[in-house]
LOVO-953611 format. One record per residue: z, x, y of N, C-alpha, C, O, CB in turn. Coordinates in steps of 0.05 Angstrom, whole numbers, padded with zeros to 5 digits, always signed. Glycine has a CB too. Layout:
residues N
ZXYZXYZXYZXYZXY;...
END
This chain:
residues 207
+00531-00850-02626+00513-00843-02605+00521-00858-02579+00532-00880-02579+00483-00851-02612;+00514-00843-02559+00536-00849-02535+00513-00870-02526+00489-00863-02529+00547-00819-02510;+00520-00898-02513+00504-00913-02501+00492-00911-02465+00505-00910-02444+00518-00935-02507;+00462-00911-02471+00456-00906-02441+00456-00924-02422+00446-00946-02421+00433-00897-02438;+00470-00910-02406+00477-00923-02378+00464-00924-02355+00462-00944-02342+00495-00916-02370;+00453-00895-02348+00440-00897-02329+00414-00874-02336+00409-00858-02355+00459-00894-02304;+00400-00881-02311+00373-00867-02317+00369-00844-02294+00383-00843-02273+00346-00890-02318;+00350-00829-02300+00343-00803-02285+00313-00797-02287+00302-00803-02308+00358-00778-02298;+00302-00789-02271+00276-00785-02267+00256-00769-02244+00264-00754-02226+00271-00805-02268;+00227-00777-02248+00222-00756-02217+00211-00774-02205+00200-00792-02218+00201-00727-02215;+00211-00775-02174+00207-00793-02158+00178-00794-02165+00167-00776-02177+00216-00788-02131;+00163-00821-02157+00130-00823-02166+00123-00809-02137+00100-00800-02138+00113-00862-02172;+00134-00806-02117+00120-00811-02083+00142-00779-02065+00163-00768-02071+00135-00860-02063;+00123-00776-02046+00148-00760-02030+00176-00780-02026+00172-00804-02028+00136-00749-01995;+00194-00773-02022+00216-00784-02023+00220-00807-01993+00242-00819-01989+00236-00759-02027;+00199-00811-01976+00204-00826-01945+00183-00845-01956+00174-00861-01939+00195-00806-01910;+00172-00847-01982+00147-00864-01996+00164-00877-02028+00154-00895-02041+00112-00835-02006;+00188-00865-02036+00194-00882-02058+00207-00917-02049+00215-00925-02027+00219-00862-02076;+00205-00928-02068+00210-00964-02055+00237-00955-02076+00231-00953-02099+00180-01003-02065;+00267-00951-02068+00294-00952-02075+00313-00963-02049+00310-00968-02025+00301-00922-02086;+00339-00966-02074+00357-00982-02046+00371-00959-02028+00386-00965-02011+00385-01005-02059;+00365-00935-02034+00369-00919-02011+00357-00891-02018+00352-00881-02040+00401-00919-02003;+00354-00880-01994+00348-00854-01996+00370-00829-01994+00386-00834-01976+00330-00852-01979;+00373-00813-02002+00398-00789-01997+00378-00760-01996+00364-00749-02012+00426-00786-02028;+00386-00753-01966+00372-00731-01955+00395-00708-01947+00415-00716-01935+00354-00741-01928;+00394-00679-01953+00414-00661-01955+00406-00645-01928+00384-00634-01925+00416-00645-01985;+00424-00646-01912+00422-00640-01889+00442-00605-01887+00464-00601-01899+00434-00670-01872;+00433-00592-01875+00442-00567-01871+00452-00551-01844+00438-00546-01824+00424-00556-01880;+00486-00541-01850+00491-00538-01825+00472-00518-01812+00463-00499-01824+00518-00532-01823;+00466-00526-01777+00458-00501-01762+00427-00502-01767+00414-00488-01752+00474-00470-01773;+00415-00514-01783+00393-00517-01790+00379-00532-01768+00387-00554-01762+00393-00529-01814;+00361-00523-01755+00349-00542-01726+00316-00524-01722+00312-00500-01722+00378-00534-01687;+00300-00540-01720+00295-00566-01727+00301-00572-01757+00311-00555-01771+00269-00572-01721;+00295-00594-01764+00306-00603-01795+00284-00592-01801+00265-00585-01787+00314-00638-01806;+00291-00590-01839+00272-00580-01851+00266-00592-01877+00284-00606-01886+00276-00555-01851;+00244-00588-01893+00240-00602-01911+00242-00637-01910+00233-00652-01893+00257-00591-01926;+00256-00642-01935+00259-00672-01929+00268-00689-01912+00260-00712-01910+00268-00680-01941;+00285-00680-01901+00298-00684-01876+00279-00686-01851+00280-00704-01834+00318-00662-01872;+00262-00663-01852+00245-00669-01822+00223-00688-01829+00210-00696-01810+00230-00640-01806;+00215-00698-01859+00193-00698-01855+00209-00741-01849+00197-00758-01836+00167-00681-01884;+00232-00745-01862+00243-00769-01855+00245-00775-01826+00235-00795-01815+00267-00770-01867;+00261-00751-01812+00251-00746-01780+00234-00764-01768+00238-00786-01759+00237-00720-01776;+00204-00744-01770+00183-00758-01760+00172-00788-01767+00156-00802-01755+00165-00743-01763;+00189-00791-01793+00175-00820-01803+00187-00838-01780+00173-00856-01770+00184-00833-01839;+00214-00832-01771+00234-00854-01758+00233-00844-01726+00254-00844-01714+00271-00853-01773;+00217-00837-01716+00212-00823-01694+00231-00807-01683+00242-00811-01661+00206-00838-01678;+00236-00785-01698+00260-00767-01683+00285-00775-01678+00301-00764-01662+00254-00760-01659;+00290-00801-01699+00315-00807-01684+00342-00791-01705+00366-00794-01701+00317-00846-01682;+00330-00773-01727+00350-00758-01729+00352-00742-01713+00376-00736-01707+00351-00747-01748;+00329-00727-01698+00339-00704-01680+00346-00708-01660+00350-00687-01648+00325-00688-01675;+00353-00734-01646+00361-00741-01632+00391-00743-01634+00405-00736-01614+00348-00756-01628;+00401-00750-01653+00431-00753-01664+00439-00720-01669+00462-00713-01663+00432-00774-01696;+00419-00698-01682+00431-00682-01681+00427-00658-01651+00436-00635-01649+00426-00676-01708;+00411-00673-01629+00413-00662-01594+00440-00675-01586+00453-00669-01566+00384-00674-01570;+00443-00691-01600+00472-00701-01583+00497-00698-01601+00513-00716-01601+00472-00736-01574;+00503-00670-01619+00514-00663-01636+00532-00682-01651+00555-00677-01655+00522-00644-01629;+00521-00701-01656+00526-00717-01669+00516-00724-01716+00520-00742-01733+00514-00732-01644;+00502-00699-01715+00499-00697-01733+00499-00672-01734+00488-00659-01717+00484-00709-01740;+00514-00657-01758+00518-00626-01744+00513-00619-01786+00518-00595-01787+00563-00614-01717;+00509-00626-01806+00501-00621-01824+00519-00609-01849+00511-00606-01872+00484-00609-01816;+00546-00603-01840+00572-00592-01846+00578-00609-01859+00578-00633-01853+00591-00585-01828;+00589-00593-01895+00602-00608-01911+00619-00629-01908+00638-00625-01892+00611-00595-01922;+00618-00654-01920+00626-00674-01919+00625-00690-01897+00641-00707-01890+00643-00671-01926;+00602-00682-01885+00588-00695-01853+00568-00721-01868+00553-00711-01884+00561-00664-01829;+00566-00744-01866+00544-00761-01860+00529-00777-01846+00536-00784-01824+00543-00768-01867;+00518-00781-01852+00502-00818-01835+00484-00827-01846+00465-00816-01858+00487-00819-01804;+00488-00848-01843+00473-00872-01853+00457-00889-01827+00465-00901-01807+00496-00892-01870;+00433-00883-01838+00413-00902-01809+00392-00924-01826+00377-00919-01846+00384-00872-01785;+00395-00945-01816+00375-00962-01830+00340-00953-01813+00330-00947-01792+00387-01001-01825;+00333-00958-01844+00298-00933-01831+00274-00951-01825+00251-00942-01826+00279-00906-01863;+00279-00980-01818+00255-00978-01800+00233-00981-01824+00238-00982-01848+00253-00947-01781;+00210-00981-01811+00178-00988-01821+00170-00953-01832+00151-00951-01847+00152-01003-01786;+00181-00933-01826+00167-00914-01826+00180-00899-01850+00168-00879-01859+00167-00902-01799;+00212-00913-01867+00209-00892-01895+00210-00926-01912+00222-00944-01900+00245-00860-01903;+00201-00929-01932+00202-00944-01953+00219-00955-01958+00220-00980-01959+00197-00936-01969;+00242-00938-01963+00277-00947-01969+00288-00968-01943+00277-00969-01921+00301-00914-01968;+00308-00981-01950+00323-01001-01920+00339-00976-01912+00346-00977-01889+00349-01036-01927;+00344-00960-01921+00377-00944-01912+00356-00911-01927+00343-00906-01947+00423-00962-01940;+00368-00895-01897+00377-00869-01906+00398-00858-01907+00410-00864-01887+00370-00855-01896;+00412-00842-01922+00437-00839-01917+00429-00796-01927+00423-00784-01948+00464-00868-01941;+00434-00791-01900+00448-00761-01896+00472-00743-01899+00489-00743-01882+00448-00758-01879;+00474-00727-01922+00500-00714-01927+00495-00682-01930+00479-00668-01943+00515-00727-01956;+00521-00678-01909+00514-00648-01900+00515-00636-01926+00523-00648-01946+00537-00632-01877;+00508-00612-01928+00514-00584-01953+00522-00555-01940+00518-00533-01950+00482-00575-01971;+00538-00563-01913+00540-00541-01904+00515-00519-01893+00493-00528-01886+00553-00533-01924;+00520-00498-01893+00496-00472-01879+00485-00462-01913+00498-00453-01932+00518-00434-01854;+00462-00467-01913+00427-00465-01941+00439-00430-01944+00430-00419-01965+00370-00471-01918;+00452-00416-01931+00465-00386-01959+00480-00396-01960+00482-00395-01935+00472-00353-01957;+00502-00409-01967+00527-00409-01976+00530-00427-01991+00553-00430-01999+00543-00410-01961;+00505-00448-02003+00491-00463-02023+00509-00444-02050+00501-00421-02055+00453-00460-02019;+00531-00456-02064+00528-00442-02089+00534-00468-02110+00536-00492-02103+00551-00412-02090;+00538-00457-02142+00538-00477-02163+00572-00499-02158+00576-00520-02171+00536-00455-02199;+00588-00489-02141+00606-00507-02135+00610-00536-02105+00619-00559-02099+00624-00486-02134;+00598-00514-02095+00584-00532-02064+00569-00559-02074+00575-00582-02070+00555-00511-02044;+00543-00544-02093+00523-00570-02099+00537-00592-02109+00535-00615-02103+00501-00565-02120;+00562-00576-02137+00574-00603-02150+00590-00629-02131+00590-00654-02132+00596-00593-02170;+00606-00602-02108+00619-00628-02096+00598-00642-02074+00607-00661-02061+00651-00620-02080;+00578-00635-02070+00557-00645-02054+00546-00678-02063+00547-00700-02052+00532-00622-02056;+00533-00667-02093+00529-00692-02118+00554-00704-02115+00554-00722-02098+00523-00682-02153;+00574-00700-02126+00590-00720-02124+00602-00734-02097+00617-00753-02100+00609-00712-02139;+00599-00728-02079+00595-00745-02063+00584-00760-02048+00594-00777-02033+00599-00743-02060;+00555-00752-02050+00536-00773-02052+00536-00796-02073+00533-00819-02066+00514-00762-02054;+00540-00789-02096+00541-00810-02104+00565-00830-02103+00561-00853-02108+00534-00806-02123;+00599-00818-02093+00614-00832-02086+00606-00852-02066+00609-00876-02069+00632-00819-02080;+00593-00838-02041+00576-00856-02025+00558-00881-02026+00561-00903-02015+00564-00844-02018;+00536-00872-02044+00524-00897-02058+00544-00916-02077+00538-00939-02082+00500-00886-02079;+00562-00908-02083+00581-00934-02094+00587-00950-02070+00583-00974-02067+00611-00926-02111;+00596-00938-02058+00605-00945-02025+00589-00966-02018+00596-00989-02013+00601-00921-02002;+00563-00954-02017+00548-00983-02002+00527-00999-02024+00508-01012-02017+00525-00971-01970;+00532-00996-02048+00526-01007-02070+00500-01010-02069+00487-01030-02063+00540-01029-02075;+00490-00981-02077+00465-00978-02086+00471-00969-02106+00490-00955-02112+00446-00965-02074;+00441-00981-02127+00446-00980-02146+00418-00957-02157+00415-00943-02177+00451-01008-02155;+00405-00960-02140+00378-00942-02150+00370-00922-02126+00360-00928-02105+00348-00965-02156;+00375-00905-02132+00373-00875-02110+00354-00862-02113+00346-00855-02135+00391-00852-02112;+00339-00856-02085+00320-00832-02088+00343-00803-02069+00355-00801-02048+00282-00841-02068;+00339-00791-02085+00351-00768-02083+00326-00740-02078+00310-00732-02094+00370-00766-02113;+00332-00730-02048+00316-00704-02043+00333-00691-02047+00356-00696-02042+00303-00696-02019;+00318-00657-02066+00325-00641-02078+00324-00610-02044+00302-00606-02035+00303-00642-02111;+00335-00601-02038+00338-00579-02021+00318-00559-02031+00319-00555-02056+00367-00568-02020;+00290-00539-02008+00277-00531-02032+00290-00507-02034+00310-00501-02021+00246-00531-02032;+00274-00488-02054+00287-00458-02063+00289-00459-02099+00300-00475-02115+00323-00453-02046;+00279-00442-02101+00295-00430-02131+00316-00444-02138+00317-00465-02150+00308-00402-02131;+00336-00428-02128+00368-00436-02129+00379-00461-02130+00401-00468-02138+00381-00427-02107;+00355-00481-02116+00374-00512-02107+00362-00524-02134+00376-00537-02150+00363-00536-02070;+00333-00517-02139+00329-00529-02160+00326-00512-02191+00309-00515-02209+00308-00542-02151;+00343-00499-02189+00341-00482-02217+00353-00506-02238+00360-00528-02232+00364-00448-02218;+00352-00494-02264+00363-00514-02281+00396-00516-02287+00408-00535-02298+00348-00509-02307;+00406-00496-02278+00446-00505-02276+00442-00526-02248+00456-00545-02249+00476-00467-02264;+00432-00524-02237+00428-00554-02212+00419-00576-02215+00429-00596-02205+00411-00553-02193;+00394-00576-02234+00390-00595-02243+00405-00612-02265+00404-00636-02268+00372-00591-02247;+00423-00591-02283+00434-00598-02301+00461-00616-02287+00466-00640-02293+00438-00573-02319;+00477-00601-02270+00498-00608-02255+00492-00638-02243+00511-00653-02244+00503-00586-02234;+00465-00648-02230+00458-00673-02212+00467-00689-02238+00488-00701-02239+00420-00677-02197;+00444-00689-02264+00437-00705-02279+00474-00709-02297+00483-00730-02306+00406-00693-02297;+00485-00686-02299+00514-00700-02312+00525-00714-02297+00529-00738-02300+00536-00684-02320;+00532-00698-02276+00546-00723-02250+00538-00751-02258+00556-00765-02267+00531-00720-02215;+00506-00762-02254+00505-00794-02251+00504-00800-02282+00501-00823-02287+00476-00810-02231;+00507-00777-02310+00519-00792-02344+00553-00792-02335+00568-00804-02351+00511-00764-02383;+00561-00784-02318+00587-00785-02319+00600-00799-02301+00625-00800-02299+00595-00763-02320;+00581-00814-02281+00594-00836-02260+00597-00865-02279+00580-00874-02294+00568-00841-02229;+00617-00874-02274+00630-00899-02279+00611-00920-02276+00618-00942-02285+00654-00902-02261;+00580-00917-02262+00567-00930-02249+00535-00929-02254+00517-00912-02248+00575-00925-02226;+00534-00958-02271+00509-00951-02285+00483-00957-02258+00481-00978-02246+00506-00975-02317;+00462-00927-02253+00444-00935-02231+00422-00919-02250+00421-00912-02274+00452-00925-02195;+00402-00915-02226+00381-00901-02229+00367-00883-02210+00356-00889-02189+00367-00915-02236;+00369-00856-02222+00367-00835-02196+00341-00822-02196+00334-00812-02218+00390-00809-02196;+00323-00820-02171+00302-00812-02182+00290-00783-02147+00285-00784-02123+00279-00849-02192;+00293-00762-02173+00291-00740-02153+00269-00729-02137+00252-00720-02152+00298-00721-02165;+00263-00726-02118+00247-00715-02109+00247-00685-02100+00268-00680-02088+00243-00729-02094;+00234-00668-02102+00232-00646-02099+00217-00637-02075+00203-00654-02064+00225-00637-02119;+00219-00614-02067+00194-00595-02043+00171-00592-02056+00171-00578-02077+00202-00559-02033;+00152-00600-02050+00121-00593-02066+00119-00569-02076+00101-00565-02092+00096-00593-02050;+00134-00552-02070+00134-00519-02075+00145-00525-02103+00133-00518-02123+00156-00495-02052;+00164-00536-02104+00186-00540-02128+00175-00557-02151+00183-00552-02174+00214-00556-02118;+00161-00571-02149+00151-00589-02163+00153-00594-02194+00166-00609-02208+00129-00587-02156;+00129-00569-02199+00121-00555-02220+00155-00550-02243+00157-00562-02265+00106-00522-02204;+00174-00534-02233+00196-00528-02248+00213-00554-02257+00221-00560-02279+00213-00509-02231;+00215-00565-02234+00228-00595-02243+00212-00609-02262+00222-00612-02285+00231-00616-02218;+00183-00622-02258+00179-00625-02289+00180-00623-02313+00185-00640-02330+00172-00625-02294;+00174-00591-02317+00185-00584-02339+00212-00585-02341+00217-00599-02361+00177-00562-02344;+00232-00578-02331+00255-00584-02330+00265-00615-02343+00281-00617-02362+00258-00578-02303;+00254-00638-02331+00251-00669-02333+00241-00662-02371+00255-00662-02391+00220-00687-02305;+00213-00656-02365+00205-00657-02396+00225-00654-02426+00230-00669-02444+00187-00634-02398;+00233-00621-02417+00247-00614-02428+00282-00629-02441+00291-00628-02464+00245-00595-02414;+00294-00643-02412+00315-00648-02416+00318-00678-02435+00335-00688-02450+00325-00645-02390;+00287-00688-02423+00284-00718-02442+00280-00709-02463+00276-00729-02476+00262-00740-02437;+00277-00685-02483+00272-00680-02505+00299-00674-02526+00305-00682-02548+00253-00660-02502;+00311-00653-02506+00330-00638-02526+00368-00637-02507+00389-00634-02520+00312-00597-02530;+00367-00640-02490+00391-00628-02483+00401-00650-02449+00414-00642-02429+00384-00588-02480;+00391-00671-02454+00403-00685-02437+00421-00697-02436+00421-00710-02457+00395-00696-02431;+00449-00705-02419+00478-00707-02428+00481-00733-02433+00466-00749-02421+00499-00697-02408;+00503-00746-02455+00505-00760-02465+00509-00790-02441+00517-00790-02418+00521-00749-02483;+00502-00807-02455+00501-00833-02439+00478-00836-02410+00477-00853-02392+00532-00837-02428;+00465-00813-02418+00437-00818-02386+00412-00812-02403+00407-00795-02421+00438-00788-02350;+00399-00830-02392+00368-00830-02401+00344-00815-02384+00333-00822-02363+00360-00861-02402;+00341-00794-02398+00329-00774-02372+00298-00775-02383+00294-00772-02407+00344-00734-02370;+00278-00780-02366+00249-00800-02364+00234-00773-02360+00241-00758-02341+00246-00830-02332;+00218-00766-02372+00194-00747-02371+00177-00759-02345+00179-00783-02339+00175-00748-02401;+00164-00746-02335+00140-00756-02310+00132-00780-02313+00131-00787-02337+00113-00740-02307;+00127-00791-02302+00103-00816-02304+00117-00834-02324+00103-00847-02340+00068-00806-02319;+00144-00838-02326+00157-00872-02336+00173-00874-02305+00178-00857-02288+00188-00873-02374;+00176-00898-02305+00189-00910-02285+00203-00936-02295+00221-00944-02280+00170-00916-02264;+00199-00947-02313+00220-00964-02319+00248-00968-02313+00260-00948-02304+00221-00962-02338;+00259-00985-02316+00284-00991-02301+00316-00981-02329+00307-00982-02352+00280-01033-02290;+00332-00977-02329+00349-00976-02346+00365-01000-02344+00366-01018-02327+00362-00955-02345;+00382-00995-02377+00385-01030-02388+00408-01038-02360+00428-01024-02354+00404-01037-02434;+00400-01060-02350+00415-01077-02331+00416-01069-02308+00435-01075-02294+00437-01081-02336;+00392-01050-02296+00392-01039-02268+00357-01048-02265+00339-01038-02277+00402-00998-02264;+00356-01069-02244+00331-01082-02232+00324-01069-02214+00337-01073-02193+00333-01107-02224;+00302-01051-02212+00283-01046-02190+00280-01067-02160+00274-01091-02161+00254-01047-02207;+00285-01055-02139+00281-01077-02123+00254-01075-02121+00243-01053-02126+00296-01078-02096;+00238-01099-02115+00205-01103-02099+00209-01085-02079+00230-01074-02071+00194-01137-02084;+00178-01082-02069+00174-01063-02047+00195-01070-02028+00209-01090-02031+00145-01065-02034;+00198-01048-02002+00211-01061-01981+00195-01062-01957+00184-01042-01948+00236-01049-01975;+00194-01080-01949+00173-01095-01919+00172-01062-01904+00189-01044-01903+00197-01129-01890;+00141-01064-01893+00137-01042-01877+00153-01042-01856+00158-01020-01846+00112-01041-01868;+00166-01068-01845+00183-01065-01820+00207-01085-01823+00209-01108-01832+00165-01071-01793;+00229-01064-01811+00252-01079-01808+00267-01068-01785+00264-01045-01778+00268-01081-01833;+00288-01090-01773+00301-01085-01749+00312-01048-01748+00316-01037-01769+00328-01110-01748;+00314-01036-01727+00316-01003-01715+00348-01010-01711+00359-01030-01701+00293-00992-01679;+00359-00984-01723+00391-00980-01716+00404-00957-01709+00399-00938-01725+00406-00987-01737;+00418-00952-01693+00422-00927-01692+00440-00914-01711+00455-00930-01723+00430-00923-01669;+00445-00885-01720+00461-00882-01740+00489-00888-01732+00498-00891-01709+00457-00856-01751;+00501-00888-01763+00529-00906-01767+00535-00878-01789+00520-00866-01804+00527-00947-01782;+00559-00876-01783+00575-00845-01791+00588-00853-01809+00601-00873-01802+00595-00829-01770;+00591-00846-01832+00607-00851-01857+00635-00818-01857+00627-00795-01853+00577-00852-01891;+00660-00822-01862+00663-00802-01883+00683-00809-01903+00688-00795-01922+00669-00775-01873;
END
């Protein structure tokens, strides 16, 4: 029996409300104003994504990021933004190399516990998507803990989805958490809350 490494789960909070060492928000080319998780991170940090993306400086295009430390207004110290390209051209190969490089990223700046927003729609969160996120981090080199957040619309499918996968068919070496556990996996510590306020930065561009 394959030993578990890392864990998977659903976020307890909208994703600008989970306490992790970073947040990862999927940003979409051509997409203006932001939408979903993205805008609603937006307004938490006073527009200062849309500000980066008026000065085309964030343009949402595959393998585009940034990383902005967030301030009093999302939970996490660090957001970190990675394009997915233009929301039709979303398909089951895009998402994989999308996942995997977000999470190459979070190795990067060594987080170890991710809240991850899910893009909403059917499609982003069907179960070959969900299935694809959750192998990726049994198959990263890097034992963390990923915990997804969805569109309120979406909600509903991802649980069961969660339910389901902690029961029968979740991939070997990840511990996939039905609703309502939050526990930590073996040798990955939850950080304490993070202070309502910390120093304002402007974004810093990764690729």
């Amino acid at each position: 029996m394959a030993e578990v490494l890392s864990a998977f789960g659903l976020a307890p909070a909208a994703i600008e409300r989970v306490a992790v060492d970073l947040v990862i928000a999927p940003l979409f080319a051509g997409e203006r104003p932001l939408r979903g998780a993205a805008g609603r991170i937006d307004w938490r940090l006073c527009g200062r994504l849309s500000h980066l993306c008026a000065a085309d400086r964030i343009t949402g295009d595959r393998g585009s990021a940034v990383l902005i430390l967030a301030g009093g207004g999302v939970r996490a110290p660090r957001v970190l933004g990675v394009g997915l390209g233009r929301r039709d051209d979303l398909d089951a190969a895009s998402w994989r190399e999308w996942v995997d490089d977000v999470l190459a990223r979070a190795d990067g700046l060594r987080a170890r516990r991710l809240g991850v927003a899910l893009p909403g729609g059917s499609d982003a969160v069907g179960d070959d998507r969900l299935m694809a996120l959750a192998t990726a981090v049994a198959e990263s080199a890097t034992e963390r803990e990923v915990l997804i957040a969805p569109e309120p619309a979406d909600t509903n499918p991802v649980v069961e989805w969660l339910r389901m996968a902690s029961r029968r068919s979740r991939p070997p070496g990840l511990e996939v958490r039905p609703p309502g556990e939050t526990r930590s996996p073996h040798g990955v510590s939850p950080r304490s809350p993070v202070p309502e306020s910390s120093p304002p930065s402007a974004g810093r561009f990764t690729r």
